[in-house]
C-alpha atoms as an extended CHARMM CRD file, in Angstrom:
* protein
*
       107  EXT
         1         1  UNK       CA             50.3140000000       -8.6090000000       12.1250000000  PROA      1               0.0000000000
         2         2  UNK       CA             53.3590000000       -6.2150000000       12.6370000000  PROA      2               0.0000000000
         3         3  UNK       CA             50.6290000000       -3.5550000000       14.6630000000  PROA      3               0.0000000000
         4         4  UNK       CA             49.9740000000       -7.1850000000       17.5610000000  PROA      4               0.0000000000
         5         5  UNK       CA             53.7720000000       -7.7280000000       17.4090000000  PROA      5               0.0000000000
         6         6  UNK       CA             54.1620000000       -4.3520000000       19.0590000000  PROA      6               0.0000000000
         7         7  UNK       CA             50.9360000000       -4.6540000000       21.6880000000  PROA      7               0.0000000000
         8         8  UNK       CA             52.5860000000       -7.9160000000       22.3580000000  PROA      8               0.0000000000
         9         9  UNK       CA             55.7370000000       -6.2610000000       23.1090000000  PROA      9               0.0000000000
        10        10  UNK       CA             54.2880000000       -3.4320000000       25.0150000000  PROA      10              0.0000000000
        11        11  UNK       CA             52.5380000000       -6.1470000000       27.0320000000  PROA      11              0.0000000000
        12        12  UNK       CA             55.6180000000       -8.2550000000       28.2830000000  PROA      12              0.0000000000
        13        13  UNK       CA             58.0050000000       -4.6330000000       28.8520000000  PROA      13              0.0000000000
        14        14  UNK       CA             54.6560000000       -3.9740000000       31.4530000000  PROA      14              0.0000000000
        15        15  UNK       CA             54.8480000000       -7.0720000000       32.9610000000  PROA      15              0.0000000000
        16        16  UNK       CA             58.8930000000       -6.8850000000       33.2830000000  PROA      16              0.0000000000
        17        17  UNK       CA             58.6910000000       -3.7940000000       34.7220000000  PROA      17              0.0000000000
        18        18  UNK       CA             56.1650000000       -4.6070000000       36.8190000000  PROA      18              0.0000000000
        19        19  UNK       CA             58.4560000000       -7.5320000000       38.5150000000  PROA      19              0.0000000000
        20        20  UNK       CA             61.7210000000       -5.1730000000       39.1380000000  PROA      20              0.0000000000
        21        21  UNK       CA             59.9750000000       -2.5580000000       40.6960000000  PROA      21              0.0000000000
        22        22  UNK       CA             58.1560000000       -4.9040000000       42.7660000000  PROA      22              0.0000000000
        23        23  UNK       CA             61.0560000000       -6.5860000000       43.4790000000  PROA      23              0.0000000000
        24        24  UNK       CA             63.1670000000       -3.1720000000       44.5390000000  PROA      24              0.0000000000
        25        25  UNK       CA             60.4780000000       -2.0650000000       46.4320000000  PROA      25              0.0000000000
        26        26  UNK       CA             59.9840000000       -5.5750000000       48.5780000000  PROA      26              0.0000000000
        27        27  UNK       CA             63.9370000000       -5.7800000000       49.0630000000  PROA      27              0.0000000000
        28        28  UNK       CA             63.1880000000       -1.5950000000       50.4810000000  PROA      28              0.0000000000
        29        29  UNK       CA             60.0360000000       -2.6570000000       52.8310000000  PROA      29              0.0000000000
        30        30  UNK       CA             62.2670000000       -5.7020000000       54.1690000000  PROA      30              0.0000000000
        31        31  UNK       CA             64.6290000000       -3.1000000000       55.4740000000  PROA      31              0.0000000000
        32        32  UNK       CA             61.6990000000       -0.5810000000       56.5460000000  PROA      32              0.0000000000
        33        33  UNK       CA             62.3980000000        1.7850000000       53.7950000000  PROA      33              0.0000000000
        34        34  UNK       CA             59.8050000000        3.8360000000       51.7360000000  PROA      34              0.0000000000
        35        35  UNK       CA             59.1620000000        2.0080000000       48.7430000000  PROA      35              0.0000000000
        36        36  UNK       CA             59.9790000000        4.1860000000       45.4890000000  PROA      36              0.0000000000
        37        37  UNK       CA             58.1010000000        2.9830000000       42.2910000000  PROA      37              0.0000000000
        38        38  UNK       CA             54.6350000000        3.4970000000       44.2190000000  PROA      38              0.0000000000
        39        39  UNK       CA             51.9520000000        6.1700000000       44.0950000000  PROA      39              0.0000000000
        40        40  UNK       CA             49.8010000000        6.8870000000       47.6950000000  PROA      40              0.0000000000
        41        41  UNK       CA             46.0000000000        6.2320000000       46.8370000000  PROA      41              0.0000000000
        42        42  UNK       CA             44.6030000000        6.4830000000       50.0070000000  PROA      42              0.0000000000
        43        43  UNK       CA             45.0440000000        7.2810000000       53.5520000000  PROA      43              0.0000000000
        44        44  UNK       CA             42.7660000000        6.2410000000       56.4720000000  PROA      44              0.0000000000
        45        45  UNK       CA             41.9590000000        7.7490000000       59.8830000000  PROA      45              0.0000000000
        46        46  UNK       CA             43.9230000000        6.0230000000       62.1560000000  PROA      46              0.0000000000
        47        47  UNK       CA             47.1210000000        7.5750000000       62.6100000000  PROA      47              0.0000000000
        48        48  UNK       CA             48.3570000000        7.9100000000       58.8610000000  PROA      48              0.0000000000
        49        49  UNK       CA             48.6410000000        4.8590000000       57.6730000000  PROA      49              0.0000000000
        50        50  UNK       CA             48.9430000000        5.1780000000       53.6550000000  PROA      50              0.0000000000
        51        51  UNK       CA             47.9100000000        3.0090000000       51.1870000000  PROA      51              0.0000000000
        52        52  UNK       CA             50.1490000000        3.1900000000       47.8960000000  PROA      52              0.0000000000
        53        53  UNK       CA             49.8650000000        1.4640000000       44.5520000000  PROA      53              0.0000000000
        54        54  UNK       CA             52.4470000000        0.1930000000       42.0460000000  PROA      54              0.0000000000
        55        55  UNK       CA             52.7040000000       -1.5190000000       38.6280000000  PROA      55              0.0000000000
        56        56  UNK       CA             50.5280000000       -4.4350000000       39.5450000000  PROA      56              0.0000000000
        57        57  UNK       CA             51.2550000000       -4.1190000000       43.2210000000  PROA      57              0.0000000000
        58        58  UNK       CA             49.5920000000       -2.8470000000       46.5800000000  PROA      58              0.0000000000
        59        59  UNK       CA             52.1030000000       -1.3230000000       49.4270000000  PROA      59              0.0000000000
        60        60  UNK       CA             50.5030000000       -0.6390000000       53.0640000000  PROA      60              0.0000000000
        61        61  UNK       CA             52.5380000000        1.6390000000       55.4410000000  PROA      61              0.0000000000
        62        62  UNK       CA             50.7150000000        1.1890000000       58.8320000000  PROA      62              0.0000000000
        63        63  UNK       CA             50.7750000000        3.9270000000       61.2770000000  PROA      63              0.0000000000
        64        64  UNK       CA             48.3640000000        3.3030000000       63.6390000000  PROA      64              0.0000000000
        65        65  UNK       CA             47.8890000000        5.2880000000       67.2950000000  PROA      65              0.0000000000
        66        66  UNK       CA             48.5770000000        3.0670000000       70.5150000000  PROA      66              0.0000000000
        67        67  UNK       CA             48.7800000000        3.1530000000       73.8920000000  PROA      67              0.0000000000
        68        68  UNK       CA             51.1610000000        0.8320000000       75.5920000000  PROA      68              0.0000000000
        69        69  UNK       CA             52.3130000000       -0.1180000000       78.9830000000  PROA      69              0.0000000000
        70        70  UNK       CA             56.0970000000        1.0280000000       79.1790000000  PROA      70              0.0000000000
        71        71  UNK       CA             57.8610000000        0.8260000000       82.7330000000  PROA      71              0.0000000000
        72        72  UNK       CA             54.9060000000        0.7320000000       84.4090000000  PROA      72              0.0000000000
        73        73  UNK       CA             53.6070000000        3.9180000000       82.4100000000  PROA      73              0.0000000000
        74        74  UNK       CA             50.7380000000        4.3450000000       79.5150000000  PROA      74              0.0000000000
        75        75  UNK       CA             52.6100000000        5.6410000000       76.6600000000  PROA      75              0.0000000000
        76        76  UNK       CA             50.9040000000        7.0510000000       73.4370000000  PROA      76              0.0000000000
        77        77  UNK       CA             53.0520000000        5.8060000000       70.2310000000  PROA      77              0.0000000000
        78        78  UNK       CA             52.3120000000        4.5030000000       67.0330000000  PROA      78              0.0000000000
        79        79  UNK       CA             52.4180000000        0.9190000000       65.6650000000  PROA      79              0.0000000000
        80        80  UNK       CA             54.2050000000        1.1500000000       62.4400000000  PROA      80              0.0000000000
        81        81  UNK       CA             55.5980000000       -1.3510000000       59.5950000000  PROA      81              0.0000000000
        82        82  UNK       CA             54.9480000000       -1.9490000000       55.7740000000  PROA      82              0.0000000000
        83        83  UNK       CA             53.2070000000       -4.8270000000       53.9030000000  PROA      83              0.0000000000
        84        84  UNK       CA             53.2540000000       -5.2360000000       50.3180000000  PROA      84              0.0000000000
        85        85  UNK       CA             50.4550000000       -7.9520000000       48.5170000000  PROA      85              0.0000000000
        86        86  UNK       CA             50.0940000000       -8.2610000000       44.7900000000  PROA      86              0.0000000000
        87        87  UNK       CA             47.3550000000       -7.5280000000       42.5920000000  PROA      87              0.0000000000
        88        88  UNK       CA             45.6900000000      -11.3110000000       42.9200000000  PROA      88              0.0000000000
        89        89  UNK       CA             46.3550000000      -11.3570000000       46.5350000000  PROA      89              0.0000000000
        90        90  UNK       CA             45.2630000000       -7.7350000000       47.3640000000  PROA      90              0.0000000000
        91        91  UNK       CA             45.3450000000       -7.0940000000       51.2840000000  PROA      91              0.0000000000
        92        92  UNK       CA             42.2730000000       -4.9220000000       52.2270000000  PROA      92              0.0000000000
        93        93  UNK       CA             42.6750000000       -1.9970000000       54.8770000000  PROA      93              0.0000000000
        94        94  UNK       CA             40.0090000000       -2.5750000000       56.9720000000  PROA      94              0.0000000000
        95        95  UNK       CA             41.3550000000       -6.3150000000       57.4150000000  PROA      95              0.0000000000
        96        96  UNK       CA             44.1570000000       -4.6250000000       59.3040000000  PROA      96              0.0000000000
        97        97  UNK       CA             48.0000000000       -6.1390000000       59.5820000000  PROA      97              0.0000000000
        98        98  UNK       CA             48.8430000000       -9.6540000000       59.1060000000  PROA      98              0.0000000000
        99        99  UNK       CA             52.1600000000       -9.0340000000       60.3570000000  PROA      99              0.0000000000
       100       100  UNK       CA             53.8150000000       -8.1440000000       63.9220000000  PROA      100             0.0000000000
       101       101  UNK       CA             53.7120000000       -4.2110000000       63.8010000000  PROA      101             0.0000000000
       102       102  UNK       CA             56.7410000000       -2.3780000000       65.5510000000  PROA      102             0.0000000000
       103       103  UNK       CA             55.8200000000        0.2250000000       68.8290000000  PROA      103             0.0000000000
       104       104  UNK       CA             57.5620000000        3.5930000000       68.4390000000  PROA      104             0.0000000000
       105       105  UNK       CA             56.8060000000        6.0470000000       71.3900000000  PROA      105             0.0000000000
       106       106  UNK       CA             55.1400000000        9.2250000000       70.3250000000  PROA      106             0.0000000000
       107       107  UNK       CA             57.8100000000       12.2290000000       72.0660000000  PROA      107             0.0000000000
């Protein structure tokens, strides 16, 4: 009995964990900061953008190559931002952004 006490236990301090580093690292993302509790799994051909993987979590930092219309000119940039999804609503890579990326010009 005492030996599923202590799985139990270890179970929830997972779980716990799992919610304040997801939180911290939202709260970083909203402010375009690199998230910290997260490990880079992948990254894809595009640019650089990096998928990354925390305690029950998914973070996607897009950096994808662009050309844009600036002042009349083609500029080459990137179109960068961060999404994070948890692990029951998992955001696939190849799906690409769901959210408005920013433009920064390539110098």
């Amino acid at each position: 009995m005492r030996k599923y006490k202590n799985i139990l236990a270890f179970v929830i301090l997972l779980i716990a964990i799992g919610f304040v580093t997801y939180n911290i690292d939202s709260k970083r993302i909203s402010g375009e900061e690199k998230p910290i509790f997260v490990v880079p799994t992948s990254v894809a051909k595009d640019g650089g953008t990096t998928v990354y993987r925390g305690l029950g979590y998914k973070v996607i930092r897009w950096k994808m190559i662009s050309i844009r219309q600036v002042d009349g000119n083609e500029v080459q940039g990137f179109m960068t931002g961060y999404e994070i999804s948890t692990m029951f609503k998992s955001q696939n890579i190849n799906d690409g952004p769901k959210k408005e990326l920013k433009f920064v010009i390539n110098e």
